[in-house]
N, C-alpha and C positions, 0 to 999 in steps of 0.2 A: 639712837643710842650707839650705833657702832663710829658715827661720826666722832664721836666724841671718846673714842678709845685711839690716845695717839701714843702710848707707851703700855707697858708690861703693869705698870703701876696701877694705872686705869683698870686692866683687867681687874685687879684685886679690889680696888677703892667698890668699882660697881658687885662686885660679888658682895662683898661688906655688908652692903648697903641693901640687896637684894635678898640675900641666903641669910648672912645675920649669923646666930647663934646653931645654925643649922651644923652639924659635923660634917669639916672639910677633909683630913686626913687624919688613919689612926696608923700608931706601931703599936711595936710590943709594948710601949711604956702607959702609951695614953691614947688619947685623941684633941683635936684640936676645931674650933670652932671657924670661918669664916671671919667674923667681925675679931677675934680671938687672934687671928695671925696675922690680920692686919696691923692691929695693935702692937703684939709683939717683934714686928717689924719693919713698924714707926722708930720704937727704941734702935733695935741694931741700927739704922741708919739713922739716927741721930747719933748716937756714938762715933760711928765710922765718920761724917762730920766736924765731929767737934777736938777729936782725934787722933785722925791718921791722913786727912786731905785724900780721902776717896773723892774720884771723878771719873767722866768719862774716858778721860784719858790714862787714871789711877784705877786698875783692875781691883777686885777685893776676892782675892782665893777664898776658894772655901773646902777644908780639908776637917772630913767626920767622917763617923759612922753613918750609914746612911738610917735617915730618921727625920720627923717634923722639925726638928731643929736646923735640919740642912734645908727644907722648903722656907723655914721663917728666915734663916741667912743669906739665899737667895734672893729674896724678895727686899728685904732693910738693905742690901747692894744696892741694889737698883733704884731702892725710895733716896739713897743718897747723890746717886745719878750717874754710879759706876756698874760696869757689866759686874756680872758674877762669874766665876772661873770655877768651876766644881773639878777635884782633882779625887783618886781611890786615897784612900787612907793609909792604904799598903804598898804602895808609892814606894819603889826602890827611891835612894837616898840620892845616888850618883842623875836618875831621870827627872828626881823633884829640882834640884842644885840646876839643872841644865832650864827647868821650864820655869823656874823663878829668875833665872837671869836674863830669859826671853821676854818673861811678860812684867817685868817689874811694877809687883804689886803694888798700895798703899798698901797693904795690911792682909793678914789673914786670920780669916777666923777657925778656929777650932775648938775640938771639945778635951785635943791634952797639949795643953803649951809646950809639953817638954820635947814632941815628935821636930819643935823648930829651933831648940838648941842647938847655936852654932851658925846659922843662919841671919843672916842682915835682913830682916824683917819683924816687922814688929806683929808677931803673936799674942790675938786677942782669944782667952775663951767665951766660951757660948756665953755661958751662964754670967760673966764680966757685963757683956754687950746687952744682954739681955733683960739687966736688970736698971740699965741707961733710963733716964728721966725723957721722955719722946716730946719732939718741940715740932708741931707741924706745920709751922710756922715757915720755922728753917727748911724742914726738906719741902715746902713748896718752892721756898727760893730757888733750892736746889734744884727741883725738875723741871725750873722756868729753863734754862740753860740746855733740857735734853730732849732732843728731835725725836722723830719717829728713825731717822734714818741711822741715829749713834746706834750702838752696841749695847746690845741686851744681855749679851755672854759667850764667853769665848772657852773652847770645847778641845781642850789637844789632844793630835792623834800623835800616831807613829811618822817618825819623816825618815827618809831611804838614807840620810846620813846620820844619824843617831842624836839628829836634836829632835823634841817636839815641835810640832807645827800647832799654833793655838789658830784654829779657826773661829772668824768674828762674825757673829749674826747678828743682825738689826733689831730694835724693836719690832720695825714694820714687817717681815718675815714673820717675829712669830705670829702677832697679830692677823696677818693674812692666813698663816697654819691654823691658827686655831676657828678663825671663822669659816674655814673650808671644812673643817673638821665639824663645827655643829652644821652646815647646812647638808653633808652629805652623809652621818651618819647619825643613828636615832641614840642621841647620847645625851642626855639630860637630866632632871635632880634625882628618878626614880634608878641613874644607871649606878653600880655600883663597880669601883675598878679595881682589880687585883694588880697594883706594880711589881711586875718582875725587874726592870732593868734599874741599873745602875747611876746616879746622877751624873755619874761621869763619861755616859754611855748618854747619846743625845735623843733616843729614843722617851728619854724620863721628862725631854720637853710637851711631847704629847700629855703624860700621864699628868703630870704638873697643872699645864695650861688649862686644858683640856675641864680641868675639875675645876678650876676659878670660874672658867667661864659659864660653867651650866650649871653646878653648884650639885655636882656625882659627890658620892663622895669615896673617895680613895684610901685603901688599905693598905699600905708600903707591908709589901709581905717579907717577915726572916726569912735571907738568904738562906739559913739552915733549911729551909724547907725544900726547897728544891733541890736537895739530898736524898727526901726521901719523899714521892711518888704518892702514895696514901696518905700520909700526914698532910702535905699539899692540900692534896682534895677533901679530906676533913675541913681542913683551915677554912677552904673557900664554899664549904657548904655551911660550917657555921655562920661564915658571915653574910652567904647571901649573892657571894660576887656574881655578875652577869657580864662582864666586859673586861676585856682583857689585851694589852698590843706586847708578846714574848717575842723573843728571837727563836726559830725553829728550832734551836738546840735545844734546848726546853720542854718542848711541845715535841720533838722526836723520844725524849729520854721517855717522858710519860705515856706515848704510843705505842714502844717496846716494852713496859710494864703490863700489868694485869687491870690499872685503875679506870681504865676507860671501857674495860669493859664485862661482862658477864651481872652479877648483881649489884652491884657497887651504886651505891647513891653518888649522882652528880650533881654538881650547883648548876644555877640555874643560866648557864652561860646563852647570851642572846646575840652577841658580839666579839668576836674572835679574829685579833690584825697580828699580822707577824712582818718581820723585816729584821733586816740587818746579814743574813745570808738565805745560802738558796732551802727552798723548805721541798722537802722529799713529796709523791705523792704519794708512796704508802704510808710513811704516817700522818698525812692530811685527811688521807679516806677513811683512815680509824676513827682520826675526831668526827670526820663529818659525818660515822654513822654513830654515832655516838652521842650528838649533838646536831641532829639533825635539822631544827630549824633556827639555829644561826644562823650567821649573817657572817662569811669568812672573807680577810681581804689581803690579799698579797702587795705589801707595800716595797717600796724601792726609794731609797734617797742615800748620795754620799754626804756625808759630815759636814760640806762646804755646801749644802743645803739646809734651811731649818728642817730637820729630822727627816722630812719626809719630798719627794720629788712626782715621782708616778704611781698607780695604782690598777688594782685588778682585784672586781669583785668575783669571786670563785661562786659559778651556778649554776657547774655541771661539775662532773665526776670526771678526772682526767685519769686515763693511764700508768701505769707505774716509769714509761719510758716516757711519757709523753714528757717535755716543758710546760711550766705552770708560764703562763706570759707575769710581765711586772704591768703589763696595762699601755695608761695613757695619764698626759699630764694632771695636776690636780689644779683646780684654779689659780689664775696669775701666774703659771711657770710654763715655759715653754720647755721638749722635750726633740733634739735635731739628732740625725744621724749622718755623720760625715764620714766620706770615704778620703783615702790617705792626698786625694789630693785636693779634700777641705768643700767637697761640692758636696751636695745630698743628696741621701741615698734614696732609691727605691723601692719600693714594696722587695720586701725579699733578701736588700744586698745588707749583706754585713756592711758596718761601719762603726765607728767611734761614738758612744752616747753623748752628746753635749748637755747641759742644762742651763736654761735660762731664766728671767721670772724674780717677781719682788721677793721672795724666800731664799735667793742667791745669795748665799754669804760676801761682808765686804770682804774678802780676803784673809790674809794668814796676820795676825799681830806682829809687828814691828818686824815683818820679813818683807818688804816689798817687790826684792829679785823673785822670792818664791811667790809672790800673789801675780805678780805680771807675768809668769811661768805659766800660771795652772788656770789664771782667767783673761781672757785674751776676748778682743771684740769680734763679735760675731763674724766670719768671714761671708755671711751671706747677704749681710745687710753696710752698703754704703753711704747709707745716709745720713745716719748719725752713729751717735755711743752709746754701743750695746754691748755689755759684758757676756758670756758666756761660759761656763766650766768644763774643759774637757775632763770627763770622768775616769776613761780610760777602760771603758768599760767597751766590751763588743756585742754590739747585739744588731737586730733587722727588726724590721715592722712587716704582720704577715696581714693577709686579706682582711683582714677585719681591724686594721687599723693599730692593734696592741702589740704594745714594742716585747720583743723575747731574747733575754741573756744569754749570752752564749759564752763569756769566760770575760776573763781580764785581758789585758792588752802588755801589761809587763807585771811585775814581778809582789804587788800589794794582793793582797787575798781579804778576806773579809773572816775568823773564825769565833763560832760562839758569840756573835754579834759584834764584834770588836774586828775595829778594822787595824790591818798590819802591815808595814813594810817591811817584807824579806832580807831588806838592805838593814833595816835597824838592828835586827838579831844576829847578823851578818858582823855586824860593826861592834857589835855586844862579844859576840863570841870571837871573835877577833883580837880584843882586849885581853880576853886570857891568857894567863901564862902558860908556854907550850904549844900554843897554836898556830901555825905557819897563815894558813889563811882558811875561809869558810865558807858556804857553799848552802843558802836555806832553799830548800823545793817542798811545795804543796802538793799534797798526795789527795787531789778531788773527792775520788770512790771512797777514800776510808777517812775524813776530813781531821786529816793530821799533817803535823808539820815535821819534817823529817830535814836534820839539820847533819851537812857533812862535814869533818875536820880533819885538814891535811895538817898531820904531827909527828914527829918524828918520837913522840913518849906515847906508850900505851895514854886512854881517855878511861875512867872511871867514870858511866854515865851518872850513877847518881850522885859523886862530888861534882863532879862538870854541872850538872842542871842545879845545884846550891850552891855555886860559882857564877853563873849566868843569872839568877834572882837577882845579886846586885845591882845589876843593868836596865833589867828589863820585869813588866806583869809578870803575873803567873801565866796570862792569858797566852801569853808569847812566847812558852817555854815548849820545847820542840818534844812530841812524842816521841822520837826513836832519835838517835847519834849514830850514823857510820863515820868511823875513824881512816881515812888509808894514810900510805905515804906521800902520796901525790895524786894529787887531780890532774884529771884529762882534759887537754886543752885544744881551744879548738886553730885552724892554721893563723889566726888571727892573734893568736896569744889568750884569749878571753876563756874563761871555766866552762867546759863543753857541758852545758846544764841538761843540754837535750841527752847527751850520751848517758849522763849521770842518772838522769830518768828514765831511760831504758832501762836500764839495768837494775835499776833500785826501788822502782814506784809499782 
């Protein structure tokens, strides 16, 4: 059977056909069945077809609320035999304008036409697409044309110059993710999954994937919920969940609350993965005496990985000082540590994390200077061509083989799961009227971004921060503002960042 999975599509046709009418994802509105979303997108991708000339080469945005309507438009993408490109809906204007001219769509779909007024694109809603007559006829033609190796979906982060970078994942990546994913954790039709993350946050490939192929079924949980700490855990006890992959932001907020512990009914959690930044181990110890026989796993992967790269099953109690390790490769990817003069490292020695492996993204969309930047062949191997990603990440491998983080290597941070370049908010805040130049530094201990502005006009923090929404997420909006007149620089000419951090962090 898995021979015969050589697309994203396959995943769902064999779920169809296996799970059936079984429930595959509920929201607030409803639920949806297996054979049910297949169905429903056959339609989108017959629409997308017949048109707007979606292809592998013609992206199909997908811009919603997050909801089954954004997994059935995923999916009718890809039966047409173009990636899908899921973007937030809250999308400042000036960063959506910059990544629609990057990735020139065929079409986007959405659930309000009018958010693409103004816009040279042609804006489909759901409910349009949705109601499309399905010819499966055609989109077999269509998938005869799409490889394992084309593009599944392409994922934009933050870039250091203030365009987005759309990073491009293959089918075959996911397809390899998701079959590491059933053979090494106990996840199948009886597991029930709580989604926290975001579709625009590549973490929701897990959640997604994950449930087509073992036929879980997933409860896309209201963002409002993770507001409020007990509502949460009602929600997930009504419905049962036992499996769950958060960003520790998340999972810190709820360990700092009262819900985890004293009387409080808890669901029945068997399965507990987090990633996207570093997770504390005081509030890891909370959950884990809380939830004692779970099953916890420290995962690791950059964006220009399908979701996930290394891992670390936690099955001992560390420390509040100690380091949690990220592990060790997961199948099919290799995991190298090079030191600054490209040789490998040691047991021990700091170096630069490389990542290798069929789940290696092809590159950045239609940037080829930045893809031949950031994925370069392996310098250890002259034998043939072997891509590589340097991550930029610094870490060692100690005795026991598990590679352990130890910081960034320049200026990107990872916050609330959402990864950042310093340089993007830099460029954002720089924009504004009044600002000579700016200055982003991450404040590790207290995991805020503290953003400085040389101006010669007093700064009004909270005009300034709804000044900067135009530009940039919410996610990226800096906790604190120091104003001065001038920055310290260093003999070089360059913003003395280190002094800045002495003084300020």
């Amino acid at each position: 059977m898995n021979k015969m999975i050589n697309s994203c599509t396959a995943i769902l046709d064999r779920a169809a056909e296996k799970f059936g009418q079984k429930t595959a994802f509920c929201d607030k509105d409803g639920e949806i069945s297996f054979s049910d979303l297949k169905s429903r997108a056959l339609k989108i991708g017959t629409y997308l077809l017949d048109n707007t000339g979606a292809s592998k080469t013609r992206p199909v945005l997908v811009c919603m609320e997050k909801s089954i309507n954004s997994v059935v438009s995923f999916m009718g993408a890809m039966y047409a035999g173009a990636p899908y490109v899921p973007v937030d809906c809250n999308i400042p204007r000036t960063r959506l304008e910059k990544t629609i001219e990057n990735l020139k769509p065929a079409a986007v779909i959405t659930d309000t036409a009018s958010r693409f007024d103004g816009f040279d694109i042609d804006a489909v809603e759901f409910d349009t697409a949705s109601e499309y007559c399905a010819d499966e006829e055609k989109i077999s033609r269509a998938l005869m044309s799409v490889c394992d190796l084309d593009p599944a979906y392409i994922m934009y982060t933050s870039g250091s110059t203030g365009v987005p970078k759309g990073v491009t994942i293959s089918h075959r990546a996911v397809i390899d993710y998701t079959l590491w994913l059933n053979d090494t954790f106990d996840i199948d039709e009886t597991s029930v999954i709580g989604m926290q993350s975001a579709f625009h946050f590549d973490n929701s490939v897990f959640d997604m994937f994950i449930t087509l192929y073992t036929g879980a079924k997933n409860y896309i949980i209201p963002e409002i919920l993770f507001m409020y700490p007990q509502k949460l855990i009602d929600y997930m006890n009504e419905n049962q969940i036992n499996t769950i992959f958060w960003v520790p932001t998340v999972m810190i907020s709820m360990a700092n609350s009262s819900v985890l512990s004293g009387d409080n009914t808890l669901p029945p959690l068997r399965l507990i993965l987090f990633a996207g930044e570093v997770m504390p181990n005081t509030q890891l110890n909370i959950w884990r005496k809380a939830f004692p026989d779970a099953v916890y796993v420290n995962m690791y992967g950059p964006t220009e990985v399908c979701d996930i790269a290394t891992y670390y099953i936690v099955e001992c109690e560390f420390e509040n000082h100690e380091t949690l390790p990220i592990g060790k490769p997961c199948a099919n990817m290799k995991a190298i540590i090079l030191n600054d003069k490209d040789e490998l490292c040691g047991i021990g020695e700091q170096g630069e994390l490389c990542i290798g492996g069929s789940a290696l993204a092809l590159g950045y969309w239609n940037a080829p200077e930045l893809t031949n930047k950031a994925f370069v062949q392996n310098p250890l191997n002259k034998y043939y061509h072997e891509k590589i990603y340097r991550t930029g990440d610094l870490v060692y491998k100690n005795d026991e083989g598990n590679i352990i983080f130890i910081g960034r290597a320049d200026t990107q941070i990872k916050l609330r799961g959402n990864r950042i370049e310093l340089g993007d908010l830099e460029s954002a805040a720089s924009a504004i009227d009044g600002v000579n130049s700016s200055c982003a530094l991450f404040d590790c201990e207290k995991q805020e971004i503290v953003l400085f502005l040389e101006s010669d006009e007093e700064i009004v923090q909270r005009k300034f921060k709804l000044a900067l929404r135009q530009y940039v997420p919410a996610y990226m909006i800096p906790s604190k503002i120091v104003t001065m007149s001038a920055f310290p620089h260093t003999p070089s000419g360059k913003i003395d960042r280190v002094l800045l951090k002495n003084n300020y962090l």
